[in-house]
C-alpha positions in Angstrom: 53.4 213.0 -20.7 53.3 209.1 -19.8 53.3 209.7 -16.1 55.5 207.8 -13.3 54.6 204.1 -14.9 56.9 203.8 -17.9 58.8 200.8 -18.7 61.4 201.0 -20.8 61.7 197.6 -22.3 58.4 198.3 -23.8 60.0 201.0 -26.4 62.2 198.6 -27.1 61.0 197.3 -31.0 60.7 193.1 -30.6 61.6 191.1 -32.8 59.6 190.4 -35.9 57.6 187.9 -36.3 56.1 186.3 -39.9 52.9 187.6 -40.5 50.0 186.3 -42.6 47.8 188.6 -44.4 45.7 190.6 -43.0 42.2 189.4 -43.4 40.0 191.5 -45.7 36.1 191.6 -45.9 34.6 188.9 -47.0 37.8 186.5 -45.6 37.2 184.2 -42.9 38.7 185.0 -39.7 42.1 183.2 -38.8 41.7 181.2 -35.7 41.7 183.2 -32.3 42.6 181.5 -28.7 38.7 182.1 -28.1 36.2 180.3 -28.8 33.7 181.8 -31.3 29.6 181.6 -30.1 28.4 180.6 -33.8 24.9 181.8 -33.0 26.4 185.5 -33.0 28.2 187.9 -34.8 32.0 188.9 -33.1 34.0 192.2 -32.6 38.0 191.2 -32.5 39.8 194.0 -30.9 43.7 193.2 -31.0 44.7 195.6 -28.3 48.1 197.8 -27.8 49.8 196.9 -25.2 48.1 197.0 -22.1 48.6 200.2 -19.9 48.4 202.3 -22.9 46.2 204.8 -22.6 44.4 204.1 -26.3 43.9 200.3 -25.4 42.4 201.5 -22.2 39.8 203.5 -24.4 39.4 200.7 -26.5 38.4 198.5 -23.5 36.5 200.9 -21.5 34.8 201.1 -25.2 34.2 197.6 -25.9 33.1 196.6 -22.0 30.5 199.4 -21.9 29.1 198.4 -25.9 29.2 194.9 -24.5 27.4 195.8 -21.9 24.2 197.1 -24.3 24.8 194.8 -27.1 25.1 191.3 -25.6 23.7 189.6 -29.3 27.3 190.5 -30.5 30.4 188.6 -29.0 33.1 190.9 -27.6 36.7 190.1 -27.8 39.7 191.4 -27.0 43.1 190.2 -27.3 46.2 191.6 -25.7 49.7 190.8 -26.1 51.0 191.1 -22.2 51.0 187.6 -20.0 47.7 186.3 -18.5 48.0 187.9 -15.2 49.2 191.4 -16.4 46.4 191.6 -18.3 44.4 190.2 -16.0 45.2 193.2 -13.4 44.9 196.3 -15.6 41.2 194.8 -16.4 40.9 195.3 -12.8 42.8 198.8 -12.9 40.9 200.1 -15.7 37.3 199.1 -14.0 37.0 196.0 -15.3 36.2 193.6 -18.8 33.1 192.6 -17.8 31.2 191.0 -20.7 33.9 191.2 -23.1 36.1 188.0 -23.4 39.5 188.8 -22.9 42.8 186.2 -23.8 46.4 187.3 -24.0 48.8 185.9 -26.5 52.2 187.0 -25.6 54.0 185.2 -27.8 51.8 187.8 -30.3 51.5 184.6 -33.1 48.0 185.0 -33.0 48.7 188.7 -34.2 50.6 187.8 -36.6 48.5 185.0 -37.6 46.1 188.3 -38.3 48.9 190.4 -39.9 49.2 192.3 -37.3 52.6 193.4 -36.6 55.1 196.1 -35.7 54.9 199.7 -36.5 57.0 202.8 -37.1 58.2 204.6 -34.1 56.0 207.4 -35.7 52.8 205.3 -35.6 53.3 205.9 -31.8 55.8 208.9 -31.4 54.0 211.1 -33.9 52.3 214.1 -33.5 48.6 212.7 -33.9 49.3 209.7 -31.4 50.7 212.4 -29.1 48.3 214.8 -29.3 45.7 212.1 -29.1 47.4 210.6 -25.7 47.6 214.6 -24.4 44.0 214.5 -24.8 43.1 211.6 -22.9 45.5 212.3 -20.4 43.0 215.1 -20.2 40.3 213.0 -19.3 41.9 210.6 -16.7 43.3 208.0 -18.7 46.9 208.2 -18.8 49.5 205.5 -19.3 49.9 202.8 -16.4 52.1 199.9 -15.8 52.9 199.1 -19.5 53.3 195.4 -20.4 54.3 194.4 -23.7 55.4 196.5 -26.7 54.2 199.9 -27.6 55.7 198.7 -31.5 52.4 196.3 -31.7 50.2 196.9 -34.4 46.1 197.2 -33.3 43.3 196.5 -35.3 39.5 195.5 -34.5 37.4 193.5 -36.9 33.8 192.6 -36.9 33.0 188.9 -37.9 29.6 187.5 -38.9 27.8 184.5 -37.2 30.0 182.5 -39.7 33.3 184.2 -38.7 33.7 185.6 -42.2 35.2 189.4 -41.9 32.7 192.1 -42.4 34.4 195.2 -41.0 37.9 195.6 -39.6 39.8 199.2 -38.3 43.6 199.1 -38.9 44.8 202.5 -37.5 46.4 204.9 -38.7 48.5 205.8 -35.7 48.0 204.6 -32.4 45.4 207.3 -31.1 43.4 206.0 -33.6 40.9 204.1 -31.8 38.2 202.2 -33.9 34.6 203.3 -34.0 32.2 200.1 -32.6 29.3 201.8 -33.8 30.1 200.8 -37.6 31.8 197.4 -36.6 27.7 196.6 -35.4 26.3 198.2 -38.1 28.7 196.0 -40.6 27.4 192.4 -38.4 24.0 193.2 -37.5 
């Protein structure tokens, strides 16, 4: 099911870290490690770890939106060191357009609220049918780095970085829908 490329470590649950709240609409965003464009609204997308087949989605999603919507900010942050993240971009056909930090540490996730999940979240049967299903389609687990016990979510900021729209998912297949994180900015 998760191919040749599996690290173990990365099943391993980290330790936890303390988290502030997660930001609801109308909040303003916490800080992020990028710089906001104030003339423009912002998609956040707080990414699985990286080689996981529904942060590849996710990124494939985000760099072909970004693509067609450049009056919105793209970001996405994942929680695997700098160069790791740097070579599954590559892998996975680039981040093009979409601004892309790591934070390994994962305090800016938990600056966000963002933090571990159940070993169902992951391991349960809609995450695994979801990951059968893209497996499917060619995308298919690939040098993991990080933790697959990280929390996702996506949120859509206005030109004044207040929170209009955010996805926290039910289990990791669940990827968010960009298409209402516009509609909620724009």
């Amino acid at each position: 099911m998760y191919g040749h490329d599996v690290n173990p470590r990365t099943f391993l649950p980290p330790r936890a870290a303390p988290l502030g709240a997660t930001p609801e609409l109308g909040d303003p965003a916490p800080p992020l490690p990028v710089e906001l464009d104030h003339e423009r609204p912002a998609v956040v997308a707080f990414l699985r770890h990286t080689g996981c087949p529904f942060a590849e989605l996710t990124m494939q999603r985000l760099r072909d939106t970004a693509a067609a919507r450049p009056q919105i900010q793209w970001i996405a942050i994942s929680h695997a060191p700098a160069a790791a993240t740097t070579r599954w971009c590559h892998d996975i056909g680039g981040c093009r357009d979409v601004d892309v930090a790591s934070d390994p540490a994962r305090t800016v996730y938990a600056r966000w609220g963002l933090g571990r999940t159940s070993l169902g979240h992951f391991l349960g049967r809609r995450s695994l049918t979801s990951v059968i299903d893209l497996a499917r389609r060619g995308i298919r687990n690939r040098h993991p780095h990080g933790t697959r016990w990280q929390m996702a979510g996506t949120f859509a900021l206005d030109e004044h970085a207040v929170v209009r729209w955010r996805h926290l998912p039910a289990h990791a297949g669940d990827v968010p829908e960009l298409e209402q994180a516009m509609r909620a900015v724009t």
